[in-house]
Residue, then its C-alpha position, 0 to 999 in steps of 0.5 A: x827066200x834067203x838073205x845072205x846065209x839066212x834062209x828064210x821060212x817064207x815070203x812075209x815079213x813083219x815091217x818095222x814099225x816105231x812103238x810097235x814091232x818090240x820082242x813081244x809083237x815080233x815072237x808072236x807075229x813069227x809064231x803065226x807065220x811071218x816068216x822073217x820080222x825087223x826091230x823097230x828102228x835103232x838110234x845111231x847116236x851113241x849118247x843114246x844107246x844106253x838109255x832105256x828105250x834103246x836097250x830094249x828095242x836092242x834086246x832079242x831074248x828068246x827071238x827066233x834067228x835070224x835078228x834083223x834091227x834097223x839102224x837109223x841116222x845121217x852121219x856114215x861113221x856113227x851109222x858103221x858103229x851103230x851097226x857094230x854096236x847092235x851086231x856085239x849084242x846080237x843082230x844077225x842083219x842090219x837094216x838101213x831105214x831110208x823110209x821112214x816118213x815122220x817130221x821128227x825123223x825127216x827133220x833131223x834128215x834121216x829115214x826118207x829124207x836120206x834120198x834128197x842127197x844121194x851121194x850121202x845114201x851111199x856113203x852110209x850105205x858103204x860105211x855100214x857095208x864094211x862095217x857089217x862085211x867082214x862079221x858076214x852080217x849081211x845088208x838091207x835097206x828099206x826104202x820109198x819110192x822117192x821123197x816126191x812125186x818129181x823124185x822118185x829115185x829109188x830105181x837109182x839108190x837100188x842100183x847103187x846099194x846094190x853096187x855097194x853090197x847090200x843082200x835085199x831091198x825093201x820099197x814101199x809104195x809111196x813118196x815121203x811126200x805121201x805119208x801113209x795117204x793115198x795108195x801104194x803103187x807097185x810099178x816101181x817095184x816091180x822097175x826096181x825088181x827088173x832092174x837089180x839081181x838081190x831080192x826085193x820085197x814089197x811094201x805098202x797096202x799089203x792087208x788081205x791074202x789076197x793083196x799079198x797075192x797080188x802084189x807079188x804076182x804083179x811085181x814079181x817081188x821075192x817076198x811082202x811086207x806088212x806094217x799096219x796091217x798087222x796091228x791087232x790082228x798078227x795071225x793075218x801071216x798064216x792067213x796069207x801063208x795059207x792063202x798062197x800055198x792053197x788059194x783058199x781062204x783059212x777059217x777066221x782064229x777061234x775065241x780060244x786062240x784069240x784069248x790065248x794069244x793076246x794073254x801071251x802077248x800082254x805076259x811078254x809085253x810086261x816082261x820087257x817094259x815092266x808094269x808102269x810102261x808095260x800097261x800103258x803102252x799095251x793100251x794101243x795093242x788092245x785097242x787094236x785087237x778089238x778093233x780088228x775083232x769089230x766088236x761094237x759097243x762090247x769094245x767101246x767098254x773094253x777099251x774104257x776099261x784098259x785104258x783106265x788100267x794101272x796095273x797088269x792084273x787090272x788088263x789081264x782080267x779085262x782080257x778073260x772078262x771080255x771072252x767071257x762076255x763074247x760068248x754072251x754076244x749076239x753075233x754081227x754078219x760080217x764079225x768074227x764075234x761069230x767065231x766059234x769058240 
């Protein structure tokens, strides 16, 4: 799998997903087998760029190459020199959000309300294109398949996009219309992969090996995409790099490494945030991770806990307390409470 020079180490990739896919998430979803991880998207609105959230969604210290960040907006000119911003402080691809559904975003119409004017797509599209050309940054564009049911024009803006320069596609399953209801459908994935020459990558419902399977085989994409699927369980790569490589299932992680990666992922989350953020906005991580543990009323008081936490030390010890605690659990059939140790 590449895209344009970069040659990619597998077929899964980490979506970017707003208020989740930081430095700290994506280093520990490629450590556990993504193959390739793009930024949270990234204002185009220089009156922005040095506030702080945007410096630390534009910061990759210590990622693994390549550095993909999604640019979002609606004006070609400042979405070229958002490109050119993020290529000066280290973005080896840019990628252009036309598929992110939420009122905030749509309602300025950017992400996917983009695709209700074609003719604008393009035109940032062309701008970003030869903004990033002549650095030999590459171009991709993440999309859905339509803003509605009536429109799903994403077959047009591919062929398009790709007329324009752009090195991969990215389609999610779904209209703007839909949010994240209902269910992904692939056959227009699979209409836009016959259709075009560049990859293209699978979005939507991608959450099990077995679905990553599935989906590939079905549309014959190059590579998948997961978003919410990930959130507190980012091992679920090397199970679906496992589970392609050998069509066995890989045994569930170890009490060892869950403990170990959720730590490393608390010490780099407060690294990039600092302690008054850091613990708040790792609440949602935890409460994810233990959700994914299914952990029963043992959660529920872990969740209390980090969530009345002020300080880092208060989280980290919550985290070893709660090891401590499994191993005192009773096991559930279906849990991986039942992992060994």
């Amino acid at each position: 799998m590449r895209i344009g020079p970069y040659s990619l180490a597998n077929q899964l990739f980490v979506a970017p997903m707003a208020g989740v896919t930081d430095r700290p998430f994506r280093k520990l979803c490629k450590q556990l087998g993504a193959g390739y991880a793009v930024s949270e998207m990234v204002t185009s609105r220089p009156d922005l760029w040095d506030s702080l959230k945007t410096s630390r969604r534009a910061n990759h210290e210590g990622e693994d190459a390549p550095i993909a960040v999604q640019i979002a907006g609606t004006d070609a000119t400042m979405m070229a020199d958002a490109a050119r911003y993020n290529i000066d402080r280290g973005a080896q691809i840019i990628d252009i959000n036309m598929g992110c559904p939420a009122k905030k975003v749509c309602n300025k119409w950017a992400g996917s309300a983009l695709m209700q004017d074609e003719a604008l797509a393009l035109q940032i599209v062309q701008a970003v294109v030869a903004a990033c050309s002549p650095r030999g940054v590459p171009v991709t564009l993440k999309m859905r398949t339509g803003w509605a049911a009536r429109a799903k024009n994403a077959p047009a803006i591919a062929l398009a996009a790709e007329s324009a320069g752009v090195a991969m596609l990215t389609i999610h399953g779904r209209t703007r219309e839909q949010g994240y209801k209902g269910q992904a459908e692939h056959d227009t994935v699979a209409h836009i992969k016959s259709r075009v020459s560049i990859p293209v990558v699978a979005n939507g419902d991608i959450n099990s090996p077995q679905a990553a399977r599935d989906v590939l085989a079905r549309t014959g994409a190059d590579a998948v995409m997961v978003g919410r699927a990930a959130q507190g369980r980012p091992w679920i790569f090397r199970e679906m790099a496992h589970f392609l490589a050998t069509g066995t299932e890989l045994a569930p992680p170890t009490r060892s490494e869950l403990k170990t990666w959720m730590l490393a992922h608390l010490h780099e989350h407060y690294d990039l945030y600092g302690e008054h953020t850091g613990v708040r906005s790792a609440r949602k991580h935890l409460g994810w991770y233990v959700q994914s543990f299914g952990a029963g009323g043992l959660g529920e008081a872990f969740r209390h806990r980090i969530n009345g936490a002020t300080t880092c030390d208060a989280q980290l010890t919550a985290v070893t307390d709660l090891f401590d605690d499994w191993s005192e659990a009773p096991a559930t059939d279906h849990s991986p409470w039942k992992m060994a140790a």
